[in-house]
C-alpha positions in Angstrom: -12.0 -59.5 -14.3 -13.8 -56.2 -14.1 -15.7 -54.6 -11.6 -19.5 -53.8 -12.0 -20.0 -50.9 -13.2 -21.5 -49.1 -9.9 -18.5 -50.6 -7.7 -16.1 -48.4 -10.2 -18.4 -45.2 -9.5 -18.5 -45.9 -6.1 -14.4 -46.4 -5.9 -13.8 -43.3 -8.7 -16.2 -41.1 -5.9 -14.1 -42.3 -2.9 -10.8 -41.9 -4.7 -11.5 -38.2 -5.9 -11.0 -36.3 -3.0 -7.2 -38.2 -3.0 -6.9 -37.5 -6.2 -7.7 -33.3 -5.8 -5.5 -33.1 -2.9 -2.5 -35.4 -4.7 -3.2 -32.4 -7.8 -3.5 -29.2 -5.5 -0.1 -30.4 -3.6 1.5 -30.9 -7.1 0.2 -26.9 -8.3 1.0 -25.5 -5.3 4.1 -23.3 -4.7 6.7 -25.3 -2.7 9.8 -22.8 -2.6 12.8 -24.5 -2.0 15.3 -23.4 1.6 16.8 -21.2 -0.7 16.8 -20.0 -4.2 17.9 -17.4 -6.1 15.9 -14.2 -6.2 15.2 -11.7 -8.9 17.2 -8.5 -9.1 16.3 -5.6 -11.7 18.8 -2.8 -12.5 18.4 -0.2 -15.1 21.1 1.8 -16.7 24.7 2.8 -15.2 24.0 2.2 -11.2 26.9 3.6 -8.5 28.0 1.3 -6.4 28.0 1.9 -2.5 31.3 3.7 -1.1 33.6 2.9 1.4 33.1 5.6 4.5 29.3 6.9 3.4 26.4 7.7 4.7 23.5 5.3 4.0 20.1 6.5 4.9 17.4 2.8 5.0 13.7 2.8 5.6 11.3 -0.4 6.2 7.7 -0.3 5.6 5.2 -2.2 5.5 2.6 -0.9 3.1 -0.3 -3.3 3.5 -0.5 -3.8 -0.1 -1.7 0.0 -1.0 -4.9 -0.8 1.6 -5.1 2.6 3.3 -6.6 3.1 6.7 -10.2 2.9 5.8 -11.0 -0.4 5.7 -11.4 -3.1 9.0 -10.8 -6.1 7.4 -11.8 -9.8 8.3 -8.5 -10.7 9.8 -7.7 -7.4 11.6 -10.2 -8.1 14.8 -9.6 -10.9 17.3 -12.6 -13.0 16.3 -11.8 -13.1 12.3 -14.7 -11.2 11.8 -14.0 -7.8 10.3 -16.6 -6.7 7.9 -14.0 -6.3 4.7 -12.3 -8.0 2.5 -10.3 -5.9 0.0 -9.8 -2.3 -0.6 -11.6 -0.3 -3.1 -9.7 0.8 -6.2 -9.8 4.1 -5.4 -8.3 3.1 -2.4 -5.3 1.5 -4.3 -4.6 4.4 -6.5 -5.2 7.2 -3.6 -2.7 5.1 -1.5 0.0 4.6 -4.2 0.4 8.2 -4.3 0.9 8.2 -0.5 3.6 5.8 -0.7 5.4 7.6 -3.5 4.8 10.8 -1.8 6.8 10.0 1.4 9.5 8.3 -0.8 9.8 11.0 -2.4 10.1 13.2 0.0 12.4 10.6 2.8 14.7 9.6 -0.4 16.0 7.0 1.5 18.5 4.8 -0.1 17.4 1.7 0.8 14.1 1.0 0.7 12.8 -2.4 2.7 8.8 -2.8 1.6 6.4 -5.5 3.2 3.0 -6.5 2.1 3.5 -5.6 -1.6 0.9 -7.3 -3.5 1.3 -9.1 -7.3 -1.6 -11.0 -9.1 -3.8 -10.9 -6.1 -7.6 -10.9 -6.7 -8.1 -8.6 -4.0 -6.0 -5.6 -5.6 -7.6 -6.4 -9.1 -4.4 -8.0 -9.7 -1.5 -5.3 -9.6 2.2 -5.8 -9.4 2.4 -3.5 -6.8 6.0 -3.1 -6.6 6.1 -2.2 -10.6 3.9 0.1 -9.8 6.2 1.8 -7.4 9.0 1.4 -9.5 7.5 3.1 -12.4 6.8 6.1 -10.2 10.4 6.0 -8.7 12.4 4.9 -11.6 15.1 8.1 -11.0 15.1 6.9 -7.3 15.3 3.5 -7.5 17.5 1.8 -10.5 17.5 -1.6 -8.5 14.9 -3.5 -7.2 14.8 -7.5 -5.7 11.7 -9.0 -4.7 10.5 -12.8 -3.5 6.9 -13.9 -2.7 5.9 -15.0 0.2 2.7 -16.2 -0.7 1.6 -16.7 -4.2 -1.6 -19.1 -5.4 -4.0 -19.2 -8.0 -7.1 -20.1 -5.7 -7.5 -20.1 -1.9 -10.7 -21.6 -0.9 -11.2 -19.5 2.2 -14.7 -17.9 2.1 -13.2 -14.6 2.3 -10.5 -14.9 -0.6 -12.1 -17.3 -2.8 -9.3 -16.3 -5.3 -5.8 -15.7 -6.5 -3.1 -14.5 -3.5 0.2 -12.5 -3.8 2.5 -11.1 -1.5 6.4 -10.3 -1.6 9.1 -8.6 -0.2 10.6 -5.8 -2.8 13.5 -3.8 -2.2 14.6 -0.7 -4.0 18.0 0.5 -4.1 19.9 3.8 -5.0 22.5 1.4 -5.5 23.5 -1.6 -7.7 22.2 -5.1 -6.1 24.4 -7.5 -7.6 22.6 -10.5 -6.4 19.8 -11.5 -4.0 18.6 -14.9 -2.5 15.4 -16.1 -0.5 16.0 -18.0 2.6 12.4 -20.1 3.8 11.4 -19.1 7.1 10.5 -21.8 9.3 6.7 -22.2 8.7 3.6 -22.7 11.1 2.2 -26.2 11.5 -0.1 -27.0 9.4 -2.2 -29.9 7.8 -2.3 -31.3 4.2 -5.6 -29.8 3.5 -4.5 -26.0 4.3 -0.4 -26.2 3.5 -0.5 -25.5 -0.2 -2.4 -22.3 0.5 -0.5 -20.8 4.0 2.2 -17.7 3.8 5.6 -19.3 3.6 7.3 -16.5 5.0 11.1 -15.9 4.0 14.7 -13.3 4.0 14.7 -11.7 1.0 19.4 -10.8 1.2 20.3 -8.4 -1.1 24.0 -8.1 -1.7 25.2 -4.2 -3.1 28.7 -4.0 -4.0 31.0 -1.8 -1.9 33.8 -0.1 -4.2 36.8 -1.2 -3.7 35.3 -4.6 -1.9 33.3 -6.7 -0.2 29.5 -6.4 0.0 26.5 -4.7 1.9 24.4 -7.2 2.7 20.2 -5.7 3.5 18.1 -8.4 4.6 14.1 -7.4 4.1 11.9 -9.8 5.9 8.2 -10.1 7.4 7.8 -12.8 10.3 4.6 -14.6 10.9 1.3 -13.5 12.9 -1.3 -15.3 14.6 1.9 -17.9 16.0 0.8 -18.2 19.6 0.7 -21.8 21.1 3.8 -22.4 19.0 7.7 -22.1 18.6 7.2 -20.8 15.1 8.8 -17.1 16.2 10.9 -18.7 18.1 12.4 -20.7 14.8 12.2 -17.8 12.7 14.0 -15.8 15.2 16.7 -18.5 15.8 17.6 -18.6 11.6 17.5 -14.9 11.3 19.9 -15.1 14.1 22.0 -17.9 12.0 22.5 -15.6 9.2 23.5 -12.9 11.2 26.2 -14.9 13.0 27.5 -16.2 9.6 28.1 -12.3 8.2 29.6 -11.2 11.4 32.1 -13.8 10.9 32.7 -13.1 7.9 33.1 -9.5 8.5 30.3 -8.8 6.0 28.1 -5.3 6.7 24.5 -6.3 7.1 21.3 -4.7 7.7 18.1 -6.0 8.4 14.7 -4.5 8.4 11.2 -5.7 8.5 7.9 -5.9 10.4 9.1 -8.3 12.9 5.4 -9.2 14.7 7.6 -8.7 18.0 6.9 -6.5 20.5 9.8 -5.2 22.2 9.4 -5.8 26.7 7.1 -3.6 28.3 4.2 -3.3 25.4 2.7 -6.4 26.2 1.2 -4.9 29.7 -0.3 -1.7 27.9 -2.5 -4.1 25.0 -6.0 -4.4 25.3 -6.6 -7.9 27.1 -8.0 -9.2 23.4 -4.9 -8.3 21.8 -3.1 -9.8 23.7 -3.2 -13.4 22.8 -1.7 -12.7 19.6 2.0 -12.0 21.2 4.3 -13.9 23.5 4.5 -12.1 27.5 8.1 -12.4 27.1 8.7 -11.3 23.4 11.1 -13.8 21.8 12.6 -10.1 20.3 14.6 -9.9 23.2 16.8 -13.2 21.4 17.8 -10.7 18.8 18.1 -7.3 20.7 20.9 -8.7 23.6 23.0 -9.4 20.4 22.7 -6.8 18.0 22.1 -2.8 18.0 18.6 -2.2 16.7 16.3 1.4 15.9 14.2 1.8 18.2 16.3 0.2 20.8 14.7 -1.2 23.3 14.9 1.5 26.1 13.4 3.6 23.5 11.1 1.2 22.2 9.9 0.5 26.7 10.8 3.6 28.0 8.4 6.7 29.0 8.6 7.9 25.8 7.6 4.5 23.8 4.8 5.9 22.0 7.5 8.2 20.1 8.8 4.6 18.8 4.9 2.9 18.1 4.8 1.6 14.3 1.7 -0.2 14.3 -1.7 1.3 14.2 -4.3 -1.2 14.1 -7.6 -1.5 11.7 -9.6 -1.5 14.8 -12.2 0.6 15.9 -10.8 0.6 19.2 -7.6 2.2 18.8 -7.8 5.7 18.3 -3.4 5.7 17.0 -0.7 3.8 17.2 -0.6 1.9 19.8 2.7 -0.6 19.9 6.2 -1.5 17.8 6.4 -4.9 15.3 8.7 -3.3 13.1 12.7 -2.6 13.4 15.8 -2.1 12.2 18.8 -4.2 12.8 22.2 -3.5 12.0 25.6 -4.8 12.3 28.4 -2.8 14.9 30.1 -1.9 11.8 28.2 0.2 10.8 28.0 3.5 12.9 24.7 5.0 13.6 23.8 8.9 12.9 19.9 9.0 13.3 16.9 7.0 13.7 13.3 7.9 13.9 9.6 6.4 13.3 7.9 8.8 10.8 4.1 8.8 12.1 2.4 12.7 11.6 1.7 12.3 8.0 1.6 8.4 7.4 -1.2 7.3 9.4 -3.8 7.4 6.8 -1.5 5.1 4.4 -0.9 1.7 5.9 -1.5 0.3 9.6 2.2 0.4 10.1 4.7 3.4 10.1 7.8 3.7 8.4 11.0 2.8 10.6 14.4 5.1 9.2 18.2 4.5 10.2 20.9 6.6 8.8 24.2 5.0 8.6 28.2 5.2 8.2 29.6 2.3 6.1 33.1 0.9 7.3 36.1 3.0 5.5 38.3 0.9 3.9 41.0 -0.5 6.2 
């Protein structure tokens, strides 16, 4: 027996809404703990060399923004007046970031915040983009998103997202991998559309064996009232046991959202609530060398060492350090330094640089 006909209108109206969530959980991107991630190289590439010097830089470019926008995430209360930057901005801001690539030629580069089909960059593959400019630099590349949909229904996106990490190298990448990041809680409703933040691990080739192994990563914001840094910390920390063990060189670089001890006391009280009193960095720095270090990064001269300066109207600079560079006692240090006289027009964070020695063969 069938229903009347308004029961079945009534049931297909209370059904829908089940039936758009069931659709938007099956379109959504799920990535799995870990996949394989794509590598580019062009032409003949070197491979690294036992006993060199390796020069690495991490940066995160706020997705070719510039500095002359506050946008609607940037202040405490969600309410910043914009919501994307202008295409001039984009284009003006490219040519920043090549500029100081150009002139740094690092050999590793670690980029954050690199936009790709987003509706709010008018859709650019940002880290093509770069490549294109940097193609004699740069013969290798890896990337992974760490967010990517086709719609977001939040008023102030109300359209496609994508962000990844993207790694250029002087040097071949053989392989790469994504590792999932422990995500923030979240419910059914919002999940499909929230950052799944990751490890992008490259892997470059050392002649005569074994690997380099440069980890590019950008930890969550906005994580107070919950362990999610704490998790994210702990399996960053897991992978780094597992390539000291294995004797495997490793450096890792990112924008960390940690604020090294001692920063937390010089914020502005409504900054404040978005980082822990007693950073969970510390978990990290008692185990493994880092640039800046932390006596540098809490000492008198701290602000030497700032990489972040906000979209605020209230800051007037730089004002605190979320991004770092880790790397493994095999490798020996040379020099280290935050570049901030001619970058802060380009991105609200400033580029962190490490020079290196790789292990000599044994």
């Amino acid at each position: 027996m069938s229903l009347p006909r308004p029961l079945r209108l009534l049931l297909l109206v209370a059904l829908l809404p089940v039936i758009l969530l069931a659709l938007v959980h099956v379109l959504a991107w799920n990535p799995a703990a870990r996949e394989e991630a794509d590598v580019s190289c062009t032409g003949q590439v070197a491979q690294l060399q036992p006993g060199q010097a390796l020069k690495v830089m991490t940066w995160n470019v706020q997705y070719l923004a510039g500095k002359r926008h506050v946008f609607w995430y940037d202040l405490p209360g969600g309410d910043g007046p914009d919501e994307r930057p202008s295409s001039a901005d984009l284009v003006r801001t490219l040519d920043e970031v090549v500029r100081i690539l150009r002139d740094e030629q690092p050999d590793v580069v670690l980029l954050q915040e690199l936009h790709d089909n987003a509706k709010a960059t008018d859709y650019q593959d940002q880290l093509a983009l770069l490549q294109a400019r940097l193609a004699d630099l740069y013969p290798c590349s890896s990337q992974a998103f760490y967010w990517k949909s086709a719609f977001v229904p939040h008023p102030r996106i109300l359209g496609s997202v994508g962000m990844k990490l993207g790694t250029l190298s002087r040097f071949q990448i053989a392989r790469a991998e994504r590792l999932q990041l422990p995500m923030l809680a979240s419910n059914l409703l919002s999940r499909p559309f929230q950052l799944k933040r990751a490890l992008l691990v490259s892997y470059l080739p050392i002649r005569g064996g074994g690997e380099l192994a440069a980890i590019n990563t950008h930890f969550d914001a906005f994580a107070q009232g919950e362990d999610t840094m704490q998790r994210q910390v702990e399996m960053t920390d897991g992978l780094l046991r597992q390539l000291q063990q294995a004797g495997q060189p490793w450096i890792l670089g990112g924008d960390l959202n940690l604020l090294p001890p001692g920063q937390f006391e010089h914020l502005p009280d409504d900054q404040r609530s978005w980082y822990a009193a007693d950073s969970e960095l510390q978990d990290l720095a008692r185990r493994y060398p880092m640039i800046p270090s932390l006596l540098q990064a809490s000492g008198a001269d701290q602000a030497r060492w700032y990489t972040h300066y906000p979209n605020d109207p209230a800051a007037s600079g730089p004002d605190r350090t979320l991004d770092y560079l880790f790397y493994s006692p095999r490798l020996t240090p040379l020099a280290s330094q935050v570049r901030q006289d001619d970058t802060l027009a380009i991105s609200d964070h400033l580029p962190v640089i490490g020079r290196f020695f790789i292990p000599s063969q044994e």
